[in-house]
C-alpha positions as CSV (number, residue, x, y, z in Angstrom):
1,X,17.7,-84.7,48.2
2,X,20.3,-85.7,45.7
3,X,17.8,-88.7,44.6
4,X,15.2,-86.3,43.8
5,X,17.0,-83.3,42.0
6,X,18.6,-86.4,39.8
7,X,15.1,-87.4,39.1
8,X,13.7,-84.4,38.5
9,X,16.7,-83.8,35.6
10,X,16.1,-87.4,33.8
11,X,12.6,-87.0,33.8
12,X,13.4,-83.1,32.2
13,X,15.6,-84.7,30.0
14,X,13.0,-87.4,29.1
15,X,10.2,-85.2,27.9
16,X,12.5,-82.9,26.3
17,X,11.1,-79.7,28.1
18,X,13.9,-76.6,27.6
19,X,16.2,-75.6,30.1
20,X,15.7,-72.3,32.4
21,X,17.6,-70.1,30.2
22,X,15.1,-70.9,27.1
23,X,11.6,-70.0,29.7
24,X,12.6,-67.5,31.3
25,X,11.7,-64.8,28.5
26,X,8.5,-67.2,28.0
27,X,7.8,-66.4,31.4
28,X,8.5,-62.7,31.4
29,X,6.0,-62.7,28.4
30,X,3.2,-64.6,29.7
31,X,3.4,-61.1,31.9
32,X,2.5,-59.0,28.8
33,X,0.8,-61.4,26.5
34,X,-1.6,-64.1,26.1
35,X,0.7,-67.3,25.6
36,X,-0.4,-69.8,23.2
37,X,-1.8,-73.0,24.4
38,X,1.7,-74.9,23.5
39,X,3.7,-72.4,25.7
40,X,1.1,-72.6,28.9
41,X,1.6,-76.1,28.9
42,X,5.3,-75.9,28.8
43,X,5.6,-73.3,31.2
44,X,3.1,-75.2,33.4
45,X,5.4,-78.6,33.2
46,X,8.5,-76.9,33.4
47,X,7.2,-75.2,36.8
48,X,6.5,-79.0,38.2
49,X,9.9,-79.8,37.7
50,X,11.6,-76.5,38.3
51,X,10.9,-74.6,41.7
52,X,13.3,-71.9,40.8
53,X,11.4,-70.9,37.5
54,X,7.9,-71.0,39.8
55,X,9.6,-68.7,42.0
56,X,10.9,-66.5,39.4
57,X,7.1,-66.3,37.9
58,X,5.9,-65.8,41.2
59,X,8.2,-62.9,42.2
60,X,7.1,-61.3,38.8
61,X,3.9,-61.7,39.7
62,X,4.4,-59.8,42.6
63,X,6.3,-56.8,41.3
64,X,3.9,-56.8,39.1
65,X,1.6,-56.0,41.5
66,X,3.6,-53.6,43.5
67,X,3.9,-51.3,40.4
68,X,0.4,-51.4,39.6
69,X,-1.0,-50.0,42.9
70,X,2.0,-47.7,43.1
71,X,0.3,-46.5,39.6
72,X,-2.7,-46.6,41.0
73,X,-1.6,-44.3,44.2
74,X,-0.4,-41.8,42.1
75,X,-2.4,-41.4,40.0
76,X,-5.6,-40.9,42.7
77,X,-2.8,-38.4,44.5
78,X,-2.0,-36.8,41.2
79,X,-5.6,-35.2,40.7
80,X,-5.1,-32.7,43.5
81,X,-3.0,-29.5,42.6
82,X,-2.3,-26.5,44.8
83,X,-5.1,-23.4,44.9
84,X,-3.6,-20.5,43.1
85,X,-3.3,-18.7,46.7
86,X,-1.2,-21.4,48.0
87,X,1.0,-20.9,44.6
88,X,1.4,-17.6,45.0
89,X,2.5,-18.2,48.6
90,X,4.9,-20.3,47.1
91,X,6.5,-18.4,44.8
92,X,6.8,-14.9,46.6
93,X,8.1,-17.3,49.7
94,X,10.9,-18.6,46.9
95,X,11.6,-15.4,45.7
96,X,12.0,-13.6,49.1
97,X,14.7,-16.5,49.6
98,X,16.5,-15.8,46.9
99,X,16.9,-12.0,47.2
100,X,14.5,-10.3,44.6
């Protein structure tokens, strides 16, 4: 295992490809924006060589995900609304609570 994280850093080293803390905002971008053809590629290299960036990517990927269908669930939940008996149900069962 040693061997192969030793490889995987000279051959980093030997194309030149950034370190982690340089992609990572690349990679938070490619979320929001079309990269440029440059930055896919060095994204894409960098994830051969680095498993901890293609996790991060992928765990964005999934949040990503998470907060669109949680969007998505409220906004289909948001078009209902309470009939105006039900709200004035409501409010005389509040105000009877409170004492008026």
């Amino acid at each position: 295992m040693e061997m192969i994280l030793w490889l995987k850093r000279f051959f980093w080293a030997g194309l030149g490809l950034p370190r982690c803390n340089r992609l990572t905002p690349l990679v938070s971008q490619s979320m929001d924006r079309d990269l440029t053809f440059k930055e896919r590629i060095l994204l894409k290299s960098h994830y051969i060589i680095c498993d901890r960036c293609d996790r991060y990517h992928d765990q964005l990927e999934i949040m990503r995900k998470a907060i669109q269908l949680q969007n998505e669930d409220t906004a289909l939940s948001g078009s209902a609304s309470l009939s105006p008996e039900a709200r004035s149900r409501i409010k005389a069962a509040v105000l009877s609570e409170a004492g008026h």
